[in-house]
C-alpha positions as CSV (number, residue, x, y, z in Angstrom):
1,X,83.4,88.8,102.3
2,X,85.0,92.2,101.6
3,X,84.9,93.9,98.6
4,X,88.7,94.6,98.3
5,X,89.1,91.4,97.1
6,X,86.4,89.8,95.3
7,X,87.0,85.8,96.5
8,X,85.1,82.8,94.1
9,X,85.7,79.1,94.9
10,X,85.1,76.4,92.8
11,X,85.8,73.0,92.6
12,X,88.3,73.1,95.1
13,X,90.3,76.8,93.7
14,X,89.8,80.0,95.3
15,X,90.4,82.5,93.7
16,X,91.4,86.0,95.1
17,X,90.9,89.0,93.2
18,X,92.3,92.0,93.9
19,X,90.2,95.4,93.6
20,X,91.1,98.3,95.5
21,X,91.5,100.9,93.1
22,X,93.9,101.6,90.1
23,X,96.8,100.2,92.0
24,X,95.4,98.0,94.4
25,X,97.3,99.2,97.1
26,X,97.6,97.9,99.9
27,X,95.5,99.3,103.2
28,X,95.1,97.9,106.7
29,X,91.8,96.8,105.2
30,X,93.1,95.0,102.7
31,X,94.9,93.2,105.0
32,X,92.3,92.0,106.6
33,X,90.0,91.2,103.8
34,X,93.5,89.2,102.9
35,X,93.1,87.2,106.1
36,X,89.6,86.9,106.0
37,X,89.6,85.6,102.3
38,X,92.6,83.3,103.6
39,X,90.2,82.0,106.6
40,X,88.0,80.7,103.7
41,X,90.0,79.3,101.5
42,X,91.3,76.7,104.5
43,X,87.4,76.4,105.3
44,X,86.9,75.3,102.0
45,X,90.3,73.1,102.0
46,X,90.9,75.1,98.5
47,X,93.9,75.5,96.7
48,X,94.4,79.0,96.5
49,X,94.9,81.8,93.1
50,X,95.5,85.4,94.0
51,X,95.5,88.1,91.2
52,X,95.0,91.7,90.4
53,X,93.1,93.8,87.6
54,X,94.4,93.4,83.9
55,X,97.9,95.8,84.0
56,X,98.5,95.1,88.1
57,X,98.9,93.2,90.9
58,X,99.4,95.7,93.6
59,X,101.6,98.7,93.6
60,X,102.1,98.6,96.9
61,X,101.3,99.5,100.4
62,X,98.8,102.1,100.6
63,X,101.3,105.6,100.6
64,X,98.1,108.1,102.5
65,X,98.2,105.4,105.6
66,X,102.0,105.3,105.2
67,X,103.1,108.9,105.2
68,X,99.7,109.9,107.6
69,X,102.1,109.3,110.6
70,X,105.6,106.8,111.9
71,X,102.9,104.9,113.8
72,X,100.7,104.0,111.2
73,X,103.3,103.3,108.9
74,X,105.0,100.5,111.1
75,X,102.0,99.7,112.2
76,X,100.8,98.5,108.6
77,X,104.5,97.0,107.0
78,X,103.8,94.9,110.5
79,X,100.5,93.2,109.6
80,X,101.7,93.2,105.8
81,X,104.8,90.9,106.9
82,X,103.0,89.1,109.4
83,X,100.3,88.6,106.2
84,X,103.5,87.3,104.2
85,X,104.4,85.2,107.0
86,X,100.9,83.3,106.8
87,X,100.9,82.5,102.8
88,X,103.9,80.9,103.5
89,X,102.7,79.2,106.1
90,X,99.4,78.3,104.3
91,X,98.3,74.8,104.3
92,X,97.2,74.8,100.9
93,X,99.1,75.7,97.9
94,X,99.5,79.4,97.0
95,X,99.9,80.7,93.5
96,X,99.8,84.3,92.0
97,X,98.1,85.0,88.5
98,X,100.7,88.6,88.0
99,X,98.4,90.5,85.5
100,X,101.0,93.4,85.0
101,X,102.9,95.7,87.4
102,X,104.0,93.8,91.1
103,X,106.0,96.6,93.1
104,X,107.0,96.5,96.8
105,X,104.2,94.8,98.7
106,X,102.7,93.8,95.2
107,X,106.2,92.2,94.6
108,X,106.3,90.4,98.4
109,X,102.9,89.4,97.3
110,X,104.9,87.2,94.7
111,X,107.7,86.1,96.7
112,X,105.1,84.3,99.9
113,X,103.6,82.3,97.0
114,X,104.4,79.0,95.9
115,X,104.2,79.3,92.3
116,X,104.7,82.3,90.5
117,X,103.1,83.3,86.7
118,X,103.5,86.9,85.4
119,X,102.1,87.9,81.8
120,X,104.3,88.9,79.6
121,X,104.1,93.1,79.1
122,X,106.0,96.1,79.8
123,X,105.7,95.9,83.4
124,X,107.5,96.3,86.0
125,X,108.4,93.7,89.2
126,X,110.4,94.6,92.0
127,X,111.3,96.5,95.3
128,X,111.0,100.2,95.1
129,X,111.6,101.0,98.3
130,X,115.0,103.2,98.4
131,X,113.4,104.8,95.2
132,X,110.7,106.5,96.9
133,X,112.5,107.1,100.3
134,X,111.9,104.2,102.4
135,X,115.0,101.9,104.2
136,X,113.7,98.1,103.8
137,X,112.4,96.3,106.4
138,X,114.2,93.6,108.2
139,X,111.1,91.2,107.5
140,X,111.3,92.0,103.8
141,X,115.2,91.8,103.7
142,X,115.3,88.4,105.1
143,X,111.8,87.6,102.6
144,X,114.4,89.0,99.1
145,X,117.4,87.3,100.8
146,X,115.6,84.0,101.2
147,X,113.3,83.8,97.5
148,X,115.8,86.2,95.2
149,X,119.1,84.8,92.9
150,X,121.7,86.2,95.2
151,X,122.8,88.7,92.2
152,X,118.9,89.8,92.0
153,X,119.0,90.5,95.6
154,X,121.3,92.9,96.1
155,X,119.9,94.6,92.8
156,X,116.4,94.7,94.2
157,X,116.5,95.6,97.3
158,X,119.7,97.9,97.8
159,X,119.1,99.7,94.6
160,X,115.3,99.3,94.1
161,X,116.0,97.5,90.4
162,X,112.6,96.6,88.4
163,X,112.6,94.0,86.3
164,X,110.5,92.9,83.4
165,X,108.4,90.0,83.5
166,X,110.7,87.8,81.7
167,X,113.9,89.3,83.8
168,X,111.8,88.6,87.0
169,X,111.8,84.9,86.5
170,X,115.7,85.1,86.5
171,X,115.3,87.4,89.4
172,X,113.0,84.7,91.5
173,X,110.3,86.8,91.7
174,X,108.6,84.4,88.9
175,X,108.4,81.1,87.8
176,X,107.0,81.4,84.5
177,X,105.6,84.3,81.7
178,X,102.8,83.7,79.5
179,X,100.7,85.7,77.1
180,X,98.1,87.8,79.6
181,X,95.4,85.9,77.7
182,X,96.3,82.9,78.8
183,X,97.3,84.1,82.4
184,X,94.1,82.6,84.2
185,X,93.8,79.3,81.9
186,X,97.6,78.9,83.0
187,X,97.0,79.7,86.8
188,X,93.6,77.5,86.9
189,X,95.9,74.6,85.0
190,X,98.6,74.8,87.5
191,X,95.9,74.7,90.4
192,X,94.4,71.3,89.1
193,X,97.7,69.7,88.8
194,X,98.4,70.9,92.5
195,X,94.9,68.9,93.3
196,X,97.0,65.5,93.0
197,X,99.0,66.7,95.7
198,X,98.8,65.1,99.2
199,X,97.4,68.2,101.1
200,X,99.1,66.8,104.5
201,X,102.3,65.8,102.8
202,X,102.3,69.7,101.7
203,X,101.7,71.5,104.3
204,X,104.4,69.0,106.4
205,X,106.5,69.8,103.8
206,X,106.4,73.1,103.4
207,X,106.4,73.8,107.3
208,X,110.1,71.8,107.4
209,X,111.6,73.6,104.3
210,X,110.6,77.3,105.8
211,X,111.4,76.8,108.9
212,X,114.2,79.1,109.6
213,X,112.7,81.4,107.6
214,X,109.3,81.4,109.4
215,X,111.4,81.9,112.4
216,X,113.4,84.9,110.9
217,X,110.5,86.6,110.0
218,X,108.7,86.2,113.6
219,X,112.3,87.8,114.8
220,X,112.1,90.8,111.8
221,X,108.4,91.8,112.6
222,X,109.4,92.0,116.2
223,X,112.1,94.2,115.4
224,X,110.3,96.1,112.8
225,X,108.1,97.4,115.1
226,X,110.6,99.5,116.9
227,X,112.3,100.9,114.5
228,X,110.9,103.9,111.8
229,X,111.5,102.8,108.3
């Protein structure tokens, strides 16, 4: 398993953690160690937790790969959203453990989960991207359009808003704060509730209530692909 993200499974919870460097940002490898890490986690039927380093999540794709050319760049939003597209496709429950800051691919992280818990801080949560020069991506319009408030949406992504922990639950980019203390106890709690769900039923489940959306986002990576961001 990669060291990007340090995976431990127990009892029927993985958990995914994080650890690329002060921001975690994330790199094509990432990605991958994200797929591989995901590969597991259905080998082991678990119920998956992902989270960051106490302060972060992820801050985001990795800005060297995505300024080093236009190539590389679409190249890496593309397997980020197709990544997106899998945890909310996953078979398994998904939840993210937010230790701190979650922006732009840290915040998407949040919105392909199925249950959300930030710790409470002064962090920030949201979509960045017109602040630092980048037009959003079709796949990550449609992702906002589909998990934000409709008020939140046209905040985040059109003006790049952050929000606080407790104005990201609002938002949709959370379900609940806690103190960061109890941020793991609360994730692993949640997890062995979600044990008593019927694993089939889930995933049936799931697949019916995303299903435009899975298709939307097959359409937006394909178009995302042609066009410079």
């Amino acid at each position: 398993m990669s060291e990007l993200i340090q995976y431990n499974c127990n009892e029927g919870i993985a958990t995914l953690t994080l650890n690329n460097g002060k921001v975690n940002a994330i790199s094509p490898d990432m990605v991958a160690a994200f797929n591989q890490c995901l590969d597991q986690a259905e080998k082991d039927r678990a119920i998956v937790i992902i989270t960051g380093q106490p302060g972060i999540l992820s801050g985001g794709y990795d800005l060297k790969v995505m300024t080093s050319s236009p190539e590389n760049a679409i190249n890496l939003v593309a397997s980020g959203s197709t990544l997106a597209r899998r945890m909310l496709a996953h078979p398994y429950p998904i939840i993210v453990a937010c230790p701190g800051h979650a922006i732009a691919k840290g915040a998407f992280l949040l919105l392909s989960a199925d249950y959300r818990i930030g710790a409470e801080g002064a962090f920030n949560i949201g979509l960045n991207e017109v602040l630092i020069g980048m037009t959003m991506h079709h796949a990550g319009i449609e992702l906002a359009k589909d998990r934000l408030s409709k008020a939140a949406f046209q905040r985040s992504v059109i003006n790049g808003e952050l929000f606080s922990p407790a104005a990201a639950v609002e938002a949709g980019f959370l379900d609940r704060v806690v103190p960061a203390e109890q941020l793991m106890a609360t994730a692993l709690g949640v997890a062995t509730l979600m044990k008593k769900i019927n694993m089939k039923a889930h995933r049936n489940t799931k697949l019916k209530v995303r299903k435009q959306l899975l298709e939307t986002l097959d359409a937006a990576v394909e178009l995302d692909k042609t066009q410079l961001l």
